[in-house]
N, C-alpha and C positions, 0 to 999 in steps of 0.2 A: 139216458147217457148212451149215447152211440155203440159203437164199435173201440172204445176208449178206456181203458182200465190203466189206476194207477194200484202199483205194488205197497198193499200195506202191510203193515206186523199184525199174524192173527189171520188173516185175509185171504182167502184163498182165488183164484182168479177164477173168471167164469166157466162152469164145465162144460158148456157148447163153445167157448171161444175158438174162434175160426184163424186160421191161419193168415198169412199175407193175401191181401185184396179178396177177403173171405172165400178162397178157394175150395175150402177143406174142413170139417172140424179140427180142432188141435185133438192129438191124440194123447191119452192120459199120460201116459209115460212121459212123451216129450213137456208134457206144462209139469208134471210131477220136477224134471231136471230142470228146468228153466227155475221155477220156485227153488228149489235149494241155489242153484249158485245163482240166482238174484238177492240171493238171505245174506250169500258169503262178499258178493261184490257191495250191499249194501253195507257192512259190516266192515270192511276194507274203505269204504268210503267214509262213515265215518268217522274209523279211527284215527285215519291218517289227514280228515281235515282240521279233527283238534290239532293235530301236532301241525300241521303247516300254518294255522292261522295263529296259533300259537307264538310260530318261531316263522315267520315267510321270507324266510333266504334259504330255507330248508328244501330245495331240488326234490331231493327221492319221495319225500312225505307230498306233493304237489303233482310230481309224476303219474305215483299211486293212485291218486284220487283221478288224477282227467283218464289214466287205463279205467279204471272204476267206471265213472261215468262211460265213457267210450262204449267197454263191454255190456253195460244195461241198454245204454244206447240202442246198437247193434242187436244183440238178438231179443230185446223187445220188439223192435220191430218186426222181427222175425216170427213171434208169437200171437204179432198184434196188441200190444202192449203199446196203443200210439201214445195216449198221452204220456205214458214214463219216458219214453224215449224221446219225445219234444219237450219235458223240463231236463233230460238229460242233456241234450242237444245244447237249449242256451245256457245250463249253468257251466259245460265243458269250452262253449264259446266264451264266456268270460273269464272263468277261468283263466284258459288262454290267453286272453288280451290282458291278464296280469300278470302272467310270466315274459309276454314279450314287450311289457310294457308300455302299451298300446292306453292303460289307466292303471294307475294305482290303485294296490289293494289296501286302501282304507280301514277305517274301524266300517265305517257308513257304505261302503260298496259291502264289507264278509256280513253284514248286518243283512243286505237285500242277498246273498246268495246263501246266510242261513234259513231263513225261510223258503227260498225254491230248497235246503235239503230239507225241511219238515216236508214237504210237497211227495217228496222223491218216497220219503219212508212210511207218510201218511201221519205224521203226528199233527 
């Protein structure tokens, strides 16, 4: 497995994992921070997609989650965490295209983007 790591529960990410375009090792401290608030945006994400898929006219609960994804997104990338941040990428892209209405969010579309989040948390 490449240069590719998804964030699991339990799981700690690799201690030589290198920075962006393998520049650098990561240094402990910074993956030590990136683990915790990857725990709390995971955590954020998804509490707040039960309540949207839940109730999906619910704004702030839909909000929460693409911020969620967004910030995994983003400094995954940053850690080198490519694959979390490209299942982040397309599930914040759908997402998306169902608040602006671009498809409806189905039982059968939150069915395929509950499993990209088992992806995201590693279940």
């Amino acid at each position: 497995m490449s240069n590719r790591y998804l964030l699991t529960q339990g799981q700690a990410l690799p201690r030589r994992m290198t920075g962006p375009h393998g520049l650098a090792p990561l240094d402990a401290e910074i993956r030590e921070v990136f683990l915790d608030e990857a725990a709390e945006k995971v955590e954020t994400l998804l509490q707040q997609y039960v309540v949207w898929s839940a109730e999906r006219d619910d704004h702030a609960a839909l909000d929460a989650v693409l911020a969620a994804l967004d910030s995994l997104k983003s400094t995954g990338r940053l850690v080198g965490a490519d694959t979390l941040s490209e299942i982040c990428w397309v599930r914040e892209a759908a997402l998306r295209g169902c608040r602006e209405g671009a498809f409806a969010a189905s039982d059968e579309a939150l069915g395929v983007l509950d499993v990209m989040a088992d992806d995201v948390v590693g279940r």
